[in-house]
C-alpha positions in Angstrom: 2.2 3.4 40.6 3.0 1.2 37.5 1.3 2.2 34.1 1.9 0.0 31.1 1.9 1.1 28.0 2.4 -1.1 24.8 4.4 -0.2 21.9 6.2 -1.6 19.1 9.7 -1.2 17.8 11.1 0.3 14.4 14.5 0.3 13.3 15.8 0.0 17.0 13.5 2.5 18.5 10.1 2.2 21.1 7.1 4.5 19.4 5.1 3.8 22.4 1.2 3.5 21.4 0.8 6.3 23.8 2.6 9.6 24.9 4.9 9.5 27.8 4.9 11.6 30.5 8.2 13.6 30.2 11.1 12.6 32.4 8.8 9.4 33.0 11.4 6.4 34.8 10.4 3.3 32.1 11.7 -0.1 32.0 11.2 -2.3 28.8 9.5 -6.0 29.0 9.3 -7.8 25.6 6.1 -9.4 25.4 6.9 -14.0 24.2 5.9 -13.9 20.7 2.9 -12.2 18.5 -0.2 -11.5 19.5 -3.2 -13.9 18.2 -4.8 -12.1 15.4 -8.2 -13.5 14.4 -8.6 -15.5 11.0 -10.8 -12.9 9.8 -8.8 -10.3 10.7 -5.8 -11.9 8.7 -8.1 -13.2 5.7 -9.1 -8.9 5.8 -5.2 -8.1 6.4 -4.6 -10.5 3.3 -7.2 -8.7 1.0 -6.1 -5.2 1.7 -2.6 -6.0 0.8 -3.5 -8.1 -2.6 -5.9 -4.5 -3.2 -2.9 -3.0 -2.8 -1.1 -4.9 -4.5 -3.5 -4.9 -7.6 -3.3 -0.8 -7.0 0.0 0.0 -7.5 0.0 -2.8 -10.6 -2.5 -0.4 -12.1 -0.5 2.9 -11.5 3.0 1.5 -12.8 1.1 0.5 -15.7 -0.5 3.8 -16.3 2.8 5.4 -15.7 4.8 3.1 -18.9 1.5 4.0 -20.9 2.2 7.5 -20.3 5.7 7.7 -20.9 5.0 5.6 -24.0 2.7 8.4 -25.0 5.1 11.0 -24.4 7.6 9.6 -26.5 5.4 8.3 -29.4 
């Protein structure tokens, strides 16, 4: 019986999306390209990283203000 299981790679390594059953026989495929991710998916994606963004902005800031407190 074949089972298929997606996954993605990170620094060299399959981190399946699912546990494997141990001593499991696999046998790697590599899916043609990206998968199609909906424009308002990516417009959402695109918003979330600018909040973040925007975020960590704010806490470096507040960090040098502190700092600048400590010293003055």
């Amino acid at each position: 019986m074949s089972l298929t299981i997606a996954g993605i790679v990170k620094n060299g390594v399959v981190i399946p999306n699912a546990p494997l059953p141990e001593g499991a026989q696999v046998e790697i495929h590599l899916n043609d390209g990206s998968p199609e991710v909906p424009a308002e998916l990516q417009e959402e994606l695109r918003a979330w990283q600018q909040a973040s963004a925007n975020a960590l902005a704010l806490v470096e800031r507040l960090a040098q203000q502190s700092e600048a407190d400590e010293k003055g």
